[in-house]
C-alpha positions in Angstrom: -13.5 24.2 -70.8 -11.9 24.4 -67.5 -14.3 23.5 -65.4 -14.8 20.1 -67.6 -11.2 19.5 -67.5 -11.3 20.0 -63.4 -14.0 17.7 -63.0 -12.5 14.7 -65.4 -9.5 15.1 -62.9 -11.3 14.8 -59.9 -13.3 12.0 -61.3 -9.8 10.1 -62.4 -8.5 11.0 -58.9 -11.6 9.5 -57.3 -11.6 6.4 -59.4 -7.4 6.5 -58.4 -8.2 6.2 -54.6 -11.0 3.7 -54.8 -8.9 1.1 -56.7 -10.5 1.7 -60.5 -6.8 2.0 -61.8 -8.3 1.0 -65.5 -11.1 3.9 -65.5 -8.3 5.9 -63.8 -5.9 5.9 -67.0 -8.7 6.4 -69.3 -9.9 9.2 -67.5 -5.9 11.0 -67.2 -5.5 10.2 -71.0 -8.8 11.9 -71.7 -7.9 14.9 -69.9 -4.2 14.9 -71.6 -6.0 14.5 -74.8 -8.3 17.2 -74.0 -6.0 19.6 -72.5 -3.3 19.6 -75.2 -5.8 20.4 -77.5 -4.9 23.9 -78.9 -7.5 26.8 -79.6 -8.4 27.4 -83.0 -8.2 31.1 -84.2 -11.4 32.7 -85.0 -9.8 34.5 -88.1 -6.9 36.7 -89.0 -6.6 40.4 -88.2 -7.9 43.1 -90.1 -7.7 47.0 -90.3 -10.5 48.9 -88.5 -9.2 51.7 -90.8 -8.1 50.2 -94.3 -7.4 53.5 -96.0 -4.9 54.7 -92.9 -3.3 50.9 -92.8 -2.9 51.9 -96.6 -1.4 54.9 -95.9 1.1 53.1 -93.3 2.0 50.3 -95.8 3.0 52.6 -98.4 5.3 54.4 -96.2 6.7 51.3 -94.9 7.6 50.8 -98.5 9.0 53.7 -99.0 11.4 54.0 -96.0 12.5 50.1 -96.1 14.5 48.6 -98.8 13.0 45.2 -98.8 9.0 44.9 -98.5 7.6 42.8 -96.9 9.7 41.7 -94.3 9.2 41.6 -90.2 11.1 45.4 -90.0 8.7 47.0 -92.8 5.6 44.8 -91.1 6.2 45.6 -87.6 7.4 49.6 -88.9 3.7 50.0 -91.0 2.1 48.0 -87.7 3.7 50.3 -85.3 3.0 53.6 -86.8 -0.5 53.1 -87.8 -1.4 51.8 -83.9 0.3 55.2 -83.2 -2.1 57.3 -85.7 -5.4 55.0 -83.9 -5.5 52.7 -85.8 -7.1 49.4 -84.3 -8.0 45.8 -85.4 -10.4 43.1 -85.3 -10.8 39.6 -86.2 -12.1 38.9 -89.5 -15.1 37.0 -89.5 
């Protein structure tokens, strides 16, 4: 994607210099267009390990008052990285 985007701005920067102001704006609002563009996510995350990510929810649950919030979330998050836990995308 970034060697497309480096080429439309070479081409606009050539067409710039040689007096094609027209094509030039075209060619810079194609690559603002393209460039602003934002990546879509492939999926959310997911537990490698459900039962242990199980396991770290429920003690989340226990030890915060109010569940689900960011502290329980990131708590339950933190401690099952901790035990090995790992994720992936979901597909």
């Amino acid at each position: 994607m970034r060697t497309i985007l480096a080429k439309i701005n070479i081409l606009a920067n050539t067409f710039e210099k040689d007096g094609n102001l027209e094509i030039a704006d075209l060619l810079h609002d194609v690559f603002i267009k393209i460039s602003k563009k934002k990546k879509k996510s492939s999926g959310k995350n997911v537990p490698n390990n459900p039962s242990l990510w199980a396991s770290c929810q429920a003690w989340a649950k226990r030890t915060f008052d109010v569940h689900p919030s960011a502290y329980s979330n990131g708590a339950a998050s933190k401690r099952y990285k901790a035990k090995g836990g790992t994720w992936r995308k979901e597909k």
